[in-house]
N, C-alpha and C positions, 0 to 999 in steps of 0.2 A: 575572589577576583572582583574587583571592582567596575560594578557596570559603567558604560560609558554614557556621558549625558546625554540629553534630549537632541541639541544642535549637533552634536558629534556624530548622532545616529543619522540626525536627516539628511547633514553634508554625504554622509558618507552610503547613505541610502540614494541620493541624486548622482553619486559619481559612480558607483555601481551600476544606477542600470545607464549613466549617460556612456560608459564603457561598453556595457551587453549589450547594448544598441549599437554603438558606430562600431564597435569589431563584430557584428553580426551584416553588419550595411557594408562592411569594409570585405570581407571575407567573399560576401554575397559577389559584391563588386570584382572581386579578384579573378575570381570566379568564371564571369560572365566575360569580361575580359581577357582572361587568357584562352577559354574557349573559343572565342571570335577570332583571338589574333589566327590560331593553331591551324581554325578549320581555314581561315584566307590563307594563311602562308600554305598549308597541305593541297591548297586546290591550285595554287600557282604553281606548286610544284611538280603536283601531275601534270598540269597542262604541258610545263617545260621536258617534262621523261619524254611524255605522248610527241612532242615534236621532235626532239633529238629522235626519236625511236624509229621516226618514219625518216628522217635522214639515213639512220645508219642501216635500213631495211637492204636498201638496195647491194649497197657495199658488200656486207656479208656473205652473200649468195656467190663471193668469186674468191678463191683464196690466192688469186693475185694481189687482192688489197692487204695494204700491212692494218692490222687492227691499231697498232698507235695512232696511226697517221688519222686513222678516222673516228676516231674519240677525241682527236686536237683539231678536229675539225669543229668543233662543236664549242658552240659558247655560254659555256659551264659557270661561268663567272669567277668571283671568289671565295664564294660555299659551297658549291655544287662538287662532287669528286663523282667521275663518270668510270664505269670498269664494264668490258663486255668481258663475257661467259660464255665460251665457243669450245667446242670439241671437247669437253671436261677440262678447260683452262681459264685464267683469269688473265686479262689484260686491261693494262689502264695506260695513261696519256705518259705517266712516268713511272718509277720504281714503287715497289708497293709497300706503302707506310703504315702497313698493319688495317688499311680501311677495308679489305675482303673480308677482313674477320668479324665487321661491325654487322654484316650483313644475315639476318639469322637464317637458320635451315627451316623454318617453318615457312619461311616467306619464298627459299629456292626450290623446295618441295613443290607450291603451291604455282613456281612461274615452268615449272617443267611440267606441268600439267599441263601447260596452255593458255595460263588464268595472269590476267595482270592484279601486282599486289601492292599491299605499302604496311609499314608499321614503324611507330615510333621508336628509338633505341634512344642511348645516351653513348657518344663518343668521346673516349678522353675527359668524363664528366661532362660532357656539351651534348643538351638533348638534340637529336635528329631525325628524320624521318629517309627512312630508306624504301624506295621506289625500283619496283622491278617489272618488264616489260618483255613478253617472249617478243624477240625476231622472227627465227625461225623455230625449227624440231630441233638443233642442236646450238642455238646463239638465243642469248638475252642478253638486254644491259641494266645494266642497276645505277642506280643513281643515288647517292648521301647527299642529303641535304643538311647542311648545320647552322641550327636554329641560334646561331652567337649573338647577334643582334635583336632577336627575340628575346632570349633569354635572359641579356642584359637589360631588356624595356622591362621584364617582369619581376625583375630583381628590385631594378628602382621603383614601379607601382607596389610593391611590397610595404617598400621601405616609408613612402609618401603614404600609403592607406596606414599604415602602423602610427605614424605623426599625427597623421589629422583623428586616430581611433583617440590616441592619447590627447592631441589636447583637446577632443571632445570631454574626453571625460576629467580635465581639470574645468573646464566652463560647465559641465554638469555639477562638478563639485561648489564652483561660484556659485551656479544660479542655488543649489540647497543652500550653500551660505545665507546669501538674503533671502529665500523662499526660509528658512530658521531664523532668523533673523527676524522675518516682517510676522511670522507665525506668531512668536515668544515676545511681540511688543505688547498682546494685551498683556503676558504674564507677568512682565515687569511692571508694568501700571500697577497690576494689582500688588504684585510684591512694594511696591513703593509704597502704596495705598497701606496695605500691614506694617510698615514699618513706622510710616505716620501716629497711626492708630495706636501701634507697642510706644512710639514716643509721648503720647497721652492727646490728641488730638484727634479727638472724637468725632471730629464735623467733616474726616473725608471720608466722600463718597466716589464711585468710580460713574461715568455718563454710560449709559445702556447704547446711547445713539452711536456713539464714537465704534465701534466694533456692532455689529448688528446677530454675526454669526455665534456670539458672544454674549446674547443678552439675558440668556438666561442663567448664565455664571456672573454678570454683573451686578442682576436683579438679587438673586440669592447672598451676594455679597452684602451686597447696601443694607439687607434686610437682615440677615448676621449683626452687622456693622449696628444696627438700630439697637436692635434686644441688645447687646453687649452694654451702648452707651445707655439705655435705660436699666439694667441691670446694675451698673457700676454707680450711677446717680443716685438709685435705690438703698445701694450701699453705703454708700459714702451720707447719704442724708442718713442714712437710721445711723450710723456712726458719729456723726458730729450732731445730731440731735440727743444720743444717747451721752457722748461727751459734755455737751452743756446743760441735761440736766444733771449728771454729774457736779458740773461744775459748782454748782451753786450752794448746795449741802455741804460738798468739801470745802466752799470759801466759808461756810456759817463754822464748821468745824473745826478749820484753820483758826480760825479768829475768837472761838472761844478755847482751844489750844493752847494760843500763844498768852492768853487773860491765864490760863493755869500757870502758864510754864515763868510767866511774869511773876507767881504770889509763892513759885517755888519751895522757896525758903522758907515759909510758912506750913509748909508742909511734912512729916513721915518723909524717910530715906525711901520707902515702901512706895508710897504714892507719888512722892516726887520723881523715882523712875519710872514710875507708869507712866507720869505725865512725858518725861523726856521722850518714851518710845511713837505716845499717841502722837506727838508735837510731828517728828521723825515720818511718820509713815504716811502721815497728813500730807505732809509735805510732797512724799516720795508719790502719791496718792496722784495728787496737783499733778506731776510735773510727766505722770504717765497720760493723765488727762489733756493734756495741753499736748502730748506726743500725739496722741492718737487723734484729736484735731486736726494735727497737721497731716498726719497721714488722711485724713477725711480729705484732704484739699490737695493732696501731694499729685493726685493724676489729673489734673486742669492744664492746660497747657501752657506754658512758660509764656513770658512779657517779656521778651529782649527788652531791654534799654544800655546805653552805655555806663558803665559804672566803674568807676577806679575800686578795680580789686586789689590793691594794695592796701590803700586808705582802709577800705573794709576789713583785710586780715589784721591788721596792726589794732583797729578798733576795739576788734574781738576780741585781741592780747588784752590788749589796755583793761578792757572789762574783764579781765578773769587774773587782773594782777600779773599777769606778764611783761616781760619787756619789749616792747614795739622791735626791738633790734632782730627780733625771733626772724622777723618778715623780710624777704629778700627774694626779687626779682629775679630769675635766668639770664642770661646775656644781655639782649638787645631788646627782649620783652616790654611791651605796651605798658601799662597800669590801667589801659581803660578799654573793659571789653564787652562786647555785647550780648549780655546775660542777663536773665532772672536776677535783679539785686537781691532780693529776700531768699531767695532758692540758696543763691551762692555763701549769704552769710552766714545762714543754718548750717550750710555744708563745713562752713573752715568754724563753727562752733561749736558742730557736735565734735568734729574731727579733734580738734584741742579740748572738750568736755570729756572725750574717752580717751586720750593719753593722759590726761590728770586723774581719769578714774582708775584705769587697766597698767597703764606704763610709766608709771613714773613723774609723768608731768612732760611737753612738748618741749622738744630740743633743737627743732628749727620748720619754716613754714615757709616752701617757697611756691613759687608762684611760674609758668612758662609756658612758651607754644614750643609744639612738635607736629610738625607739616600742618595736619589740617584740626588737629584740637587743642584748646587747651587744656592745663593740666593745674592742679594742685596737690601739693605733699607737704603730709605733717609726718615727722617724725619723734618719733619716741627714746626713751632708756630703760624702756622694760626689758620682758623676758621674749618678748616678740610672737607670731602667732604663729600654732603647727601648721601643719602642711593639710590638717587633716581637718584643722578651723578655717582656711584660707575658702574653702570651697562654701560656706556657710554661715560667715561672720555675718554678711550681712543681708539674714533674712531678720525675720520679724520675732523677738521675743530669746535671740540666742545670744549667749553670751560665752565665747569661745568655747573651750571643753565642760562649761557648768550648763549647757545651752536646756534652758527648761527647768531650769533647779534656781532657784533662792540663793543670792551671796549675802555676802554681810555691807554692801555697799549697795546705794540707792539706785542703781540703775535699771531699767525695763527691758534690756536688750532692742530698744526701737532705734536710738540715733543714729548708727549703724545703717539700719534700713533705710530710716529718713536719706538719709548721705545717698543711698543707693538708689532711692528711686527719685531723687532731683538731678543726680547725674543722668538715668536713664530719660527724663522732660527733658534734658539739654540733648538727644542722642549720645550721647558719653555711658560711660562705664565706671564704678569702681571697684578697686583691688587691694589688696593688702600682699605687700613686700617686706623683704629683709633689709633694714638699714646696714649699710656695712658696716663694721664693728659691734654690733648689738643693735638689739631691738626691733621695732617695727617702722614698715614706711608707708603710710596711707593716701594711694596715689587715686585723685578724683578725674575726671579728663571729660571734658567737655567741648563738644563739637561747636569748632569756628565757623562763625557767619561774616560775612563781610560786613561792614557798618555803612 
């Protein structure tokens, strides 16, 4: 199961407790409020029993009085249902609608004793409170009182503390939004800050001042950030100091080489292929030497200028004996974009150097934008790349399924890389695809800058 992220948790950490808080304040409140209404309505109601009661005192004492007459005497209202209890009989103001029944035996128990009583019940589903009064040793009156108007105020404060519970806890869930939100800005800084840095731009650092609670992950950052770009300087200088003292033995080499391979024919079959092979490797020698140069320089960071990338692919045809026609624009596509010129040329000539060596020779070279990068693709008429070289083509020294093994063709398995790490200086990527109908498609893609 997939854990939920950092922001996911906080929102949802702020709407949690901003919920367990206002339905705990809400609940609190309900609470305390309908205790208050209960106990006011219950004491007004006593009051009203205790004054009917001393009315209907007198009456009772003569059974010349009709008991209707003197329960309709009384101003009951239109909740109040009045019944006297006389001689082991019930009488009320009218016919009896089931309201003796509401009345419990614990509470007529307790008024035949002598004792005035009350308890809450529920009638017809309508909570009430029933109030009983001796008269005399053989007459009480009882009084239901129905809490309708109560019970409807308690329903609606239910219903409003339940709104305000909930959209507390959507405003709990905002405020984690930006309280995640304002938390995860250093993180993105710094994530920006790594992305720069994997783009080959060494010189960002993050301000310790900008975030303070945070300085000791921006110090340890910058301080990373140091050792890495002296590490990689270190590198790169022992590599291109190692490359050009190369260089210079293999230029003495080359050149007494070529003096052989010139007098050839004057030569044994025997030593004249010796001489072809040293000629060959010299060569192959140079041009791994001159690779790894540029990988010495390849993590520097990129020099936008504007450059017609067109003009440049067609060049690159031109020089390698192609037909300039290979080159062709996408739609509406620019010809002039803002890139590394040197970065971009290496790119569409290693790109057309390895379908002349691996595929066949290039079968078209176009050029386009997609939303926010642009793109280059060379295509091939080879055999095209497995699924299982796509992942590896372009690291350092591999050359498809032979990767680490010796061909019989001059190449280092480096162009490849070169490709791959001038597209990563541009923020881009490359890939290796299936042309349709055959072959391979080598799609470079390069992040657009505005000019």
């Amino acid at each position: 199961m997939r854990r939920a992220g950092l922001r996911t948790r906080v929102i949802g950490g702020f709407a949690a407790g901003a919920l367990l808080l206002s339905a705990s304040m809400a609940f609190a409140t309900y609470q305390a409020t309908r205790r208050s209404l209960l106990e006011g309505r219950e004491r007004a109601s006593v009051r009203a029993v205790s004054f009917d009661a001393r009315i209907l005192r007198e009456g009772v004492l003569t059974d010349q009085v009709d008991a209707a007459d003197l329960l309709r005497s009384l101003d009951t209202g239109g909740n109040r249902r009045a019944m006297l209890y006389r001689d082991g009989g019930w009488f009320g103001r009218a016919a009896d609608d089931g309201i003796t029944e509401a009345v419990p035996m614990s509470l007529q128990h307790l008024v035949q004793q002598g004792q005035a009583g009350k308890q809450l019940v529920r009638v017809n589903g309508v909570p009430a409170l029933v109030v009983g009064v001796p008269l005399t040793d053989t007459a009480a009156l009882y009084e239901v009182d129905l809490f309708r108007e109560l019970d409807q105020t308690l329903r609606t404060l239910s219903w409003v503390l339940t709104v305000v519970a909930a959209l507390t806890a959507v405003a709990g869930a905002g405020l984690g939004w930006y309280a995640a939100r304002y938390v995860a800005r250093p993180l993105r800084q710094v994530a920006g800050a790594a992305q720069e840095i994997a783009a080959g731009d060494l010189s960002t650092r993050l301000d310790p001042a900008v975030e303070p609670d945070l300085a000791q992950l921006t110090t340890s950052f910058n301080d990373m950030v140091d050792r890495l770009a002296k590490r990689l300087e270190q590198d790169r200088r022992f590599a291109a100091d190692v490359s050009h003292e190369l260089r210079s033995p293999l230029q003495t080499l080359a050149a007494s080489a070529s003096v052989l391979a010139r007098r050839r024919e004057h030569l044994d079959q025997r030593s004249g292929l010796a001489v072809g092979l040293i000629v060959e490797e010299v060569d192959r020698f140079l041009s791994l030497v001159d690779d790894l140069l540029e990988l010495a320089k390849s993590d520097r960071p990129v020099r936008r200028a504007e450059v017609d990338v067109v003009a440049v692919a067609r060049r690159a045809c031109q020089v390698r004996n192609l037909p300039p026609e290979l080159v062709s624009a996408v739609g509406d596509t620019p010809h002039v974009w803002l890139v590394d010129g040197r970065r971009v040329e290496q790119i569409i000539g290693n790109l057309l150097d390895n379908a002349a060596r691996y595929g066949g020779g290039a079968t078209a070279v176009r050029v386009g934008v997609s939303e926010d990068r642009w793109f280059i693709e060379v295509d091939d008429e080879g055999p095209g790349v497995s699924s299982e070289d796509k992942a590896m083509i372009f690291d350092r020294f591999v050359r498809g399924r032979a990767a680490g093994a010796r061909t019989d063709d001059d190449g280092a398995g480096l162009g490849l890389a070169l490709v791959a790490q001038h597209a990563a200086a541009h923020g881009g990527q490359a890939v290796a695809l299936d042309r349709p109908g055959g072959g391979a498609r080598f799609r470079v893609e390069l992040r657009r800058e505005p000019s």
